[in-house]
C-alpha positions as CSV (number, residue, x, y, z in Angstrom):
1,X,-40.5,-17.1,-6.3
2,X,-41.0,-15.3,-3.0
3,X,-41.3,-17.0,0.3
4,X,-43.3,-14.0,2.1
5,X,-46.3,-15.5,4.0
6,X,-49.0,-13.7,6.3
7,X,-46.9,-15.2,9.0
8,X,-43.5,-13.7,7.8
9,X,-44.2,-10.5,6.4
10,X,-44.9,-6.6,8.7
11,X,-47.7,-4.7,7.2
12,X,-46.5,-1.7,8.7
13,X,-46.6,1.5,5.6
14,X,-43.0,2.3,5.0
15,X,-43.6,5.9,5.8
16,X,-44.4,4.9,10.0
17,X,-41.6,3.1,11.1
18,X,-39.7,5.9,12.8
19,X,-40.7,7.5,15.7
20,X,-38.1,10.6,15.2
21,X,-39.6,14.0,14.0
22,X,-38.5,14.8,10.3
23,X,-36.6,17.2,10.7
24,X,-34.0,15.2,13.5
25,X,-34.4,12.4,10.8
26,X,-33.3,15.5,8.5
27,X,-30.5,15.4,10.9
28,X,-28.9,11.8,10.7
29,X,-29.3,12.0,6.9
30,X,-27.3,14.8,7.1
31,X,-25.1,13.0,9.8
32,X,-25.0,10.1,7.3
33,X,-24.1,11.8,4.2
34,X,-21.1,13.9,5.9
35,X,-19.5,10.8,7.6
36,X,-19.6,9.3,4.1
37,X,-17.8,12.3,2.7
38,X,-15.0,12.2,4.9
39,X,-14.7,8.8,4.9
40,X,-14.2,9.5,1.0
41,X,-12.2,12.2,1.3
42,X,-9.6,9.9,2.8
43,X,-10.5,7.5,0.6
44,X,-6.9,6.3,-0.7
45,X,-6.3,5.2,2.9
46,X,-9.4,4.1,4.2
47,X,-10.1,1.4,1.6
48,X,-7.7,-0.8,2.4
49,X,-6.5,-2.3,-1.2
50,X,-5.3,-0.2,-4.2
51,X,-2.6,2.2,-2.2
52,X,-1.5,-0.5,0.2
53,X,-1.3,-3.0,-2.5
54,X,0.9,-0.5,-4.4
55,X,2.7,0.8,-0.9
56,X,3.5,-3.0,-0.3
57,X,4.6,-3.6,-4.1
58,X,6.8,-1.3,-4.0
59,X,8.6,-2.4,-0.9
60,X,9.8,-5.0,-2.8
61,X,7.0,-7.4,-1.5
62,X,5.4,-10.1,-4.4
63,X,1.5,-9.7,-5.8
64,X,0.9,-12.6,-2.9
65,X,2.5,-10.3,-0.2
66,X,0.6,-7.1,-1.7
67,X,-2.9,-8.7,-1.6
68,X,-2.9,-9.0,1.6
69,X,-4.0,-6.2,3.1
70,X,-7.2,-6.7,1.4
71,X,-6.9,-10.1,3.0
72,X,-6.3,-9.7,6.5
73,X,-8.7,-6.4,6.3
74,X,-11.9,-9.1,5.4
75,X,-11.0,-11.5,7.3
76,X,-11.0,-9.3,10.2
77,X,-14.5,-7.8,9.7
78,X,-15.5,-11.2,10.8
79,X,-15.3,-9.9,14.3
80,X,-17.8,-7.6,14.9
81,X,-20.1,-10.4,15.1
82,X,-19.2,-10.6,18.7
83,X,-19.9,-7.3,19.5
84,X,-23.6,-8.0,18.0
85,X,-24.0,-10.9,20.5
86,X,-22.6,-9.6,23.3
87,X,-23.6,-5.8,22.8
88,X,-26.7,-5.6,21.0
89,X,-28.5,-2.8,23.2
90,X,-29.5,0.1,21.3
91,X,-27.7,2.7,23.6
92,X,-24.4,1.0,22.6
93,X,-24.4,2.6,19.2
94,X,-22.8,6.1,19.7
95,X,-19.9,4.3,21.5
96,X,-19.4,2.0,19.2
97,X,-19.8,4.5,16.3
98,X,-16.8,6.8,18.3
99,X,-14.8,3.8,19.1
100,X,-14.7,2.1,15.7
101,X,-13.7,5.7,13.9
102,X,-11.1,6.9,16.8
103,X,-9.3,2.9,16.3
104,X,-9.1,3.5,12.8
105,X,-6.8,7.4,13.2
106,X,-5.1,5.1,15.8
107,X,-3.5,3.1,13.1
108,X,-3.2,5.7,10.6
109,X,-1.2,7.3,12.6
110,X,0.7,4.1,13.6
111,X,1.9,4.0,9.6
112,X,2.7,7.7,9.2
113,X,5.1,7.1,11.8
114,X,6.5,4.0,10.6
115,X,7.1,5.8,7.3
116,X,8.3,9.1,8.5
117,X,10.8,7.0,11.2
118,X,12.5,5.2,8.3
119,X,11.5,1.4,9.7
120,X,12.7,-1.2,8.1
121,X,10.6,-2.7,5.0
122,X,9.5,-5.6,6.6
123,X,8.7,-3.8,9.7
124,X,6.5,-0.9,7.9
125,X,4.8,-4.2,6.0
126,X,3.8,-5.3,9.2
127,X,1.9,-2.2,10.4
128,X,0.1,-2.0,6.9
129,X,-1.1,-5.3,7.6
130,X,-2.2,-4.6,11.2
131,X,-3.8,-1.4,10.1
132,X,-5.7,-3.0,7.7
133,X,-6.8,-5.7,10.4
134,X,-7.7,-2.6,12.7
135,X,-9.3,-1.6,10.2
136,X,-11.3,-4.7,9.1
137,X,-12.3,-4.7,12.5
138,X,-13.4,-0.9,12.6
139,X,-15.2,-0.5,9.7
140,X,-17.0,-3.7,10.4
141,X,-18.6,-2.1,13.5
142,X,-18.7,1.3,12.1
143,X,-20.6,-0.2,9.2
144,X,-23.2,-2.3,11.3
145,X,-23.9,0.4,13.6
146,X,-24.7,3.0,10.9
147,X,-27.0,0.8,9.4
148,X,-28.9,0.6,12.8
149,X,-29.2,4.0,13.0
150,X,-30.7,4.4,9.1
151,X,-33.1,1.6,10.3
152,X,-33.8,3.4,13.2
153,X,-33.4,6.9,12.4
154,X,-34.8,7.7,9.3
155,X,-37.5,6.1,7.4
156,X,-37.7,3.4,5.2
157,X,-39.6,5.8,2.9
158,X,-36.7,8.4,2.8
159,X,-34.0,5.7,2.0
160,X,-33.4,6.1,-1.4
161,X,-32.9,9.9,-0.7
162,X,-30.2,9.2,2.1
163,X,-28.4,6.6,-0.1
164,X,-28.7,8.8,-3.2
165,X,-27.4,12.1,-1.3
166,X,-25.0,10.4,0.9
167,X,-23.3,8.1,-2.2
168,X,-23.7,10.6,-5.1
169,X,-22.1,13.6,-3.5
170,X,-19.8,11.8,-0.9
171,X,-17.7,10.1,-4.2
172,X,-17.3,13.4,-5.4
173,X,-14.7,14.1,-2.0
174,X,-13.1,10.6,-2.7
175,X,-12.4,12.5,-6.4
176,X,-10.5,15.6,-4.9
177,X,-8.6,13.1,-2.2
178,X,-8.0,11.0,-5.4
179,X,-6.2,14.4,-7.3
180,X,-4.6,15.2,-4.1
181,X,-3.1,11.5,-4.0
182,X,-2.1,11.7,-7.7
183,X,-0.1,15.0,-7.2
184,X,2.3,13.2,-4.0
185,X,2.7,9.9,-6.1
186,X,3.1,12.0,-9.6
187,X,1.6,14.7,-12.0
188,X,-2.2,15.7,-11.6
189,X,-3.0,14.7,-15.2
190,X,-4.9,18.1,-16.4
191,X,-2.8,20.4,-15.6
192,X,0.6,18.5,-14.7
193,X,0.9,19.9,-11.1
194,X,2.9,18.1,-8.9
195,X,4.1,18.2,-5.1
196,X,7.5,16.6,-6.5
197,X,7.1,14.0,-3.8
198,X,8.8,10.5,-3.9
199,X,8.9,7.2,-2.7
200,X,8.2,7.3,0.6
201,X,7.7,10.6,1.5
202,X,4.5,10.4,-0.8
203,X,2.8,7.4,1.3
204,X,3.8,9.5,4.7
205,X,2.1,12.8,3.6
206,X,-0.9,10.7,2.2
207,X,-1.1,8.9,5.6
208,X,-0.3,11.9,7.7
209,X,-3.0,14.2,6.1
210,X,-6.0,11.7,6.6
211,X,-5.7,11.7,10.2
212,X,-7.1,15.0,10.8
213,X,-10.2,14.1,8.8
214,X,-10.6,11.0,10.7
215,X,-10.4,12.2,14.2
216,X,-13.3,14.8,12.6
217,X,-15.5,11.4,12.3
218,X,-15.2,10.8,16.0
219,X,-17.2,14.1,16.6
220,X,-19.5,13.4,13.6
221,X,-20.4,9.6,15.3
222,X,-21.8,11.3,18.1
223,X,-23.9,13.9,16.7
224,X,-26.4,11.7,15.5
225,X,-29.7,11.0,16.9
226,X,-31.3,7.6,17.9
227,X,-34.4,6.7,19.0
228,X,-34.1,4.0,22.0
229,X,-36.5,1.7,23.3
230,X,-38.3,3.0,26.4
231,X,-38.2,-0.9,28.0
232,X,-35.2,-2.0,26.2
233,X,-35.6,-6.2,26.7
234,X,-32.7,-7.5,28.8
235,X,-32.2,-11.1,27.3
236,X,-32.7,-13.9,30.3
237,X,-30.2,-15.8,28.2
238,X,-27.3,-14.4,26.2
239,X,-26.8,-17.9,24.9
240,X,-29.9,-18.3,23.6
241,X,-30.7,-14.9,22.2
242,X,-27.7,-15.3,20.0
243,X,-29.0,-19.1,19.4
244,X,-32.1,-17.1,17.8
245,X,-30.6,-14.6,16.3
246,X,-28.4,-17.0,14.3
247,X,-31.7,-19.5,13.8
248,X,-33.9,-15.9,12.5
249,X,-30.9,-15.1,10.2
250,X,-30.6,-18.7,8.6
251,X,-34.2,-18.8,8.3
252,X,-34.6,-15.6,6.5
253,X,-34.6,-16.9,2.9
254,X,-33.9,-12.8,1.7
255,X,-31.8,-12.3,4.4
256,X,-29.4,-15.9,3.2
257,X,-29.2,-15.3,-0.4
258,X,-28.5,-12.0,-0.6
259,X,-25.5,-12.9,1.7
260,X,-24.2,-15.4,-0.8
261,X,-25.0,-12.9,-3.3
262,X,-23.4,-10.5,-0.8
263,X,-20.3,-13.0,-0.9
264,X,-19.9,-13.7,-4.6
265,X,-19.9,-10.3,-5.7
266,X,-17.9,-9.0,-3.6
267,X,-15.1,-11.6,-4.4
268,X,-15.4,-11.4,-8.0
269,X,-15.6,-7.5,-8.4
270,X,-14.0,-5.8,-5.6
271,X,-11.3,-8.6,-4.7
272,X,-10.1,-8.5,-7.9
273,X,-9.0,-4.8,-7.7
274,X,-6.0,-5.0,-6.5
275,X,-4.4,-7.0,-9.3
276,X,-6.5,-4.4,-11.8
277,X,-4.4,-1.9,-10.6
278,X,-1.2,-3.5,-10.1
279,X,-1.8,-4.9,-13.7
280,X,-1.8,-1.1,-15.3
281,X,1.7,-0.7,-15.4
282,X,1.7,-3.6,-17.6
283,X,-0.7,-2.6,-19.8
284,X,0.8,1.6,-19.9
285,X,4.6,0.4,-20.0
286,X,6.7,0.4,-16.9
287,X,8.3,3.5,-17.7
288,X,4.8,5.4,-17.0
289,X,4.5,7.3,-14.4
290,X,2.5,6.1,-11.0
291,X,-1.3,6.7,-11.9
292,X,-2.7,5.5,-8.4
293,X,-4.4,8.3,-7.8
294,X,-5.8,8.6,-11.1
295,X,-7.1,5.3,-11.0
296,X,-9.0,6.6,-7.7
297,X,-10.3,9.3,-9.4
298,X,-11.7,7.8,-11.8
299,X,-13.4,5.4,-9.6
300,X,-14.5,7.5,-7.4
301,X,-15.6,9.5,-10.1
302,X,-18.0,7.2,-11.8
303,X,-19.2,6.2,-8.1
304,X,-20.4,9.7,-7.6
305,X,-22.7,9.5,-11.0
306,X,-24.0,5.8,-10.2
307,X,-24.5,6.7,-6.8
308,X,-26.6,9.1,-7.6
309,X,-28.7,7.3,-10.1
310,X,-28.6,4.0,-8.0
311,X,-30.6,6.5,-5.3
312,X,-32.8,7.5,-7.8
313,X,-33.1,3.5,-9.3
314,X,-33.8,2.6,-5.4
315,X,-36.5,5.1,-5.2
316,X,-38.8,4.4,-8.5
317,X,-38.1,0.6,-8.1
318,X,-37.1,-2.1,-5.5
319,X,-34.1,-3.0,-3.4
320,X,-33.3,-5.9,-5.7
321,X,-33.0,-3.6,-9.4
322,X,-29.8,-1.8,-7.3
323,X,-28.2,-5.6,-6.8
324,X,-28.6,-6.1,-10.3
325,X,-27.7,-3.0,-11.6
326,X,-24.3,-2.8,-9.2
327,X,-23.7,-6.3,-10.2
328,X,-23.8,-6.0,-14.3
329,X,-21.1,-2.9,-13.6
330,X,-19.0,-4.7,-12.3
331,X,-19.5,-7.4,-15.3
332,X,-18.9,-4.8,-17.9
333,X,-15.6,-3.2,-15.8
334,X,-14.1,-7.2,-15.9
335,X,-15.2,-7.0,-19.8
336,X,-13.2,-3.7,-20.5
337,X,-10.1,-4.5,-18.7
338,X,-10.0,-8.2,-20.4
339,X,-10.6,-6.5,-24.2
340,X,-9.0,-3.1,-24.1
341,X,-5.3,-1.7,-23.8
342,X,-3.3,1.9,-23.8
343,X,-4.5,4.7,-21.3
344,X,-8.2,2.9,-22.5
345,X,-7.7,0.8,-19.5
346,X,-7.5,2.8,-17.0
347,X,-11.2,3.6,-17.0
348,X,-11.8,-0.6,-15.8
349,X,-10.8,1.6,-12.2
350,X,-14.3,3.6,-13.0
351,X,-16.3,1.0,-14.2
352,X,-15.6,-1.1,-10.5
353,X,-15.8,1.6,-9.2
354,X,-19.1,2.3,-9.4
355,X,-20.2,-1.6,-9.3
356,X,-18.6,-1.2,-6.0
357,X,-21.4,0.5,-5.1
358,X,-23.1,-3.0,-4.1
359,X,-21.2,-3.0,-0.6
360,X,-24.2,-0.1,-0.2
361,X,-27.2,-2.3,-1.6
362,X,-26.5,-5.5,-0.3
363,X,-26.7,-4.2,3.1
364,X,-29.6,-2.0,2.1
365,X,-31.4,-5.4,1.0
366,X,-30.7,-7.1,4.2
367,X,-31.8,-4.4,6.0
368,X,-34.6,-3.8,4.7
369,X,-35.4,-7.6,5.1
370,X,-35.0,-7.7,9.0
371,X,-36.4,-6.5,12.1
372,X,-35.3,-3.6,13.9
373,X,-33.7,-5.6,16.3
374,X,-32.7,-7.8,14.0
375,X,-30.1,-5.4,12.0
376,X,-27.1,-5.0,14.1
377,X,-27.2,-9.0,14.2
378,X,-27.6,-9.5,10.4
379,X,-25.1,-7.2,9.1
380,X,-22.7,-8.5,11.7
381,X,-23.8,-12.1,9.6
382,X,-23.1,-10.3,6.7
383,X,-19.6,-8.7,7.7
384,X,-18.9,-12.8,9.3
385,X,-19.6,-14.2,5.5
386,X,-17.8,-11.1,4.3
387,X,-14.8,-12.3,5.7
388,X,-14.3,-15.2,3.7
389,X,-13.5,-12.8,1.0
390,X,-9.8,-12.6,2.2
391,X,-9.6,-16.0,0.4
392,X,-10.2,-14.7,-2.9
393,X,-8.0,-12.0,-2.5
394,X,-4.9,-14.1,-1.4
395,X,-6.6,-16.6,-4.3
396,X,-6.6,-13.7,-6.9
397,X,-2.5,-13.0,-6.0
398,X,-1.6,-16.5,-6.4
399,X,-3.3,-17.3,-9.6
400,X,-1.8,-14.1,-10.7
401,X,1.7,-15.1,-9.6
402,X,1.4,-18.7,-11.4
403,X,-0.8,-18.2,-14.2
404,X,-0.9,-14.2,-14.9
405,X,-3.4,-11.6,-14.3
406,X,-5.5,-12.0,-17.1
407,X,-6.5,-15.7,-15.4
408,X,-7.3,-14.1,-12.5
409,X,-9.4,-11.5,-14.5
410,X,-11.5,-14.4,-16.1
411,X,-11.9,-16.1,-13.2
412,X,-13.2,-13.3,-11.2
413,X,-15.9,-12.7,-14.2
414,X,-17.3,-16.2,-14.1
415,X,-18.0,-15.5,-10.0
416,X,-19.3,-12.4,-11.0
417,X,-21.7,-14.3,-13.7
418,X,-22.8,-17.0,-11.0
419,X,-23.7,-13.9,-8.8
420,X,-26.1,-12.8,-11.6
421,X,-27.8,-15.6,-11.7
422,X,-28.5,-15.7,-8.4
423,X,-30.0,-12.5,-7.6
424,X,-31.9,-12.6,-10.6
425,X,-33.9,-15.9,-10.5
426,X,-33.5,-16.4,-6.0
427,X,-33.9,-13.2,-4.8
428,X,-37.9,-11.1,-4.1
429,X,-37.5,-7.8,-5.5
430,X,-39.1,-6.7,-2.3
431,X,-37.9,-8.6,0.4
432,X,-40.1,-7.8,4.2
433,X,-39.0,-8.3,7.7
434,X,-40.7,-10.8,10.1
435,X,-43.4,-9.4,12.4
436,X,-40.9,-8.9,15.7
437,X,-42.5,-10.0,18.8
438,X,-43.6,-7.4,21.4
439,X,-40.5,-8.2,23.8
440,X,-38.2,-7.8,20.6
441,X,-39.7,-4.6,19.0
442,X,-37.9,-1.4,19.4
């Protein structure tokens, strides 16, 4: 059942509603796609989870203590929010967009020289945990503002070609980061190379050697191109333009459920992945050899082909065939780890891997169901319900500590089955933004 209306749906053709010439829309797809690369390329740092989980683990810390990075890292996307209320001028995006990327080689630098200074455990714990709060924070308004400048730098018609390109070859740098991180925590698995690296000389070269690739994204944020309103609206009331902000948002029937969906997915199939990872030593033997980095690459690996065909899927179909399709990955990746064992296992890290792939669609969907002027606000709504994802995390180490991974397996699968559900009999495979008013339009 769909709730569009005369009223509540824009009748504009996909192909009109960017101003910019194609080739400077050429341009930020390009833009796009190489931001995403290096952001994969330093993969095994920038997603906070897997390699922090394990850095923290092997401090001596307990599954509670190494889930939390994941933790504090969602519940701190929560704040971008305020800077959609309180910044949500279009010329505020470059800044933001350099801002949010030169925080982030702030506090990777801040760990590389806690590890390389020889702090004490608990005090090196402590900067993982504010780095991934920096970095909750950062990639909350790093995310919200590129999605403002898909929306209003390239069209809606060349979407599925900037998700495709940007999340089909961009995985492909998370692969070689993923080998590089493999050969400092043990042997590259083809050929047995190895940088005869150990604990924690490993996690300082691994930290150290992002930062150069991060500071790049600084220069890449401000390269793109953005279209700004000639009369940009100044709001008579700040109060009350985040008052209907919020009220256009919970009115939104899309816009809500795909931010439960949002929610539920990403607690049962990306929460979960630190205690997958954590659990592979179990599964291999203890005496096995640290296969973080091939875990990566094989995650990053089978991103690179679904990203790919999720472009492609997103192209010949609708927004809502990519939520289901990410979502049933992720089902089958929680099937294999529960009912396989041996080195067999080890490909659950591919399977969520490419599921992951719905922290792309969701925000894709909601996007595509709001207003111009309407995205910063409701992906900052989405990061705010994203938050609350910290809980399963910390949830998900507990369970794990009292009852033993496999329960927290199973219960991550039934969230993931509830999330089915909803997306498949709630959502309008073509959800369509609210005519904006003539102040409001951009």
């Amino acid at each position: 059942m769909s709730d569009k209306s005369p009223a509540a749906t824009v009748l504009v053709p996909a192909e009109d509603d960017c101003p910019l010439s194609a080739a400077l829309q050429t341009r930020n797809i390009a833009c796009f796609a190489a931001v995403w690369c290096l952001i994969y390329l330093t993969a095994p740092v920038s997603y906070v989870g897997v390699t922090h989980a394990n850095l923290l683990h092997d401090l001596g810390n307990s599954d509670t203590v190494a889930n939390l990075p994941h933790a504090v890292y969602q519940w701190m996307t929560a704040l971008p929010v305020l800077v959609a209320w309180f910044l949500p001028q279009a010329r505020w995006l470059k800044p933001l967009l350099v801002g949010s990327f030169a925080a982030k080689a702030a506090l990777t630098a801040l760990v590389a020289a806690a590890i390389w200074l020889r702090w004490p455990a608990a005090v090196v714990t402590g900067c993982v945990l504010l780095f991934a709060g920096v970095f909750g924070a950062a990639n909350g308004v790093m995310l919200m503002a590129l999605w403002e400048v898909v929306r209003r730098g390239v069209s809606t018609a060349r979407r599925g070609v900037t998700l495709g390109f940007s999340f089909g070859i961009g995985p492909i740098a998370a692969c070689a980061g993923s080998l590089l991180q493999q050969m400092l925590m043990g042997k590259e698995p083809l050929t047995g190379y190895t940088f005869g690296m150990w604990f924690p000389d490993s996690y300082l070269a691994l930290f150290a050697g992002t930062l150069p690739v991060m500071v790049l994204c600084v220069f890449l944020g401000a390269a793109f191109q953005i279209p700004l309103p000639v009369d940009e609206p100044v709001a008579s009331s700040r109060t009350a333009e985040i008052l209907d902000g919020l009220r256009q948002f919970a009115t939104s029937r899309p816009v809500v459920l795909a931010a439960v969906g949002y929610l539920l997915v990403y607690s049962g199939g990306n929460a979960i992945f630190d205690n997958v990872s954590l659990h592979a030593k179990d599964v291999l033997g203890q005496a096995t050899p640290d296969t973080v980095g091939l875990q990566n690459f094989l995650r990053f690996g089978f991103k690179a082909v679904a990203g790919m065909l999720l472009g492609w899927l997103l192209a010949k179909t609708n927004p809502k065939a990519a939520l289901l399709a990410t979502t049933a990955i992720l089902l089958a990746g929680m099937a294999w780890a529960l009912n396989v064992s041996g080195w067999w296992y080890l490909l659950t890290a591919g399977l969520l891997g490419a599921g992951e792939l719905f922290g792309v669609y969701f925000p894709n969907y909601v996007t595509t169901a709001s207003a111009k002027s309407q995205v910063r606000a409701n992906i900052a709504y989405l990061n705010l319900l994203g938050s609350l994802v910290g809980f399963a995390s910390v949830i998900f180490g507990q369970i794990s500590d009292q009852f033993g991974r496999i329960a927290s397996f199973h219960t991550a699968t039934g969230v993931l089955i509830l999330a089915m559900l909803l997306i498949a009999f709630a959502l309008p495979a073509r959800p369509a933004p609210r005519e904006e008013s003539s102040a409001a339009a951009a």
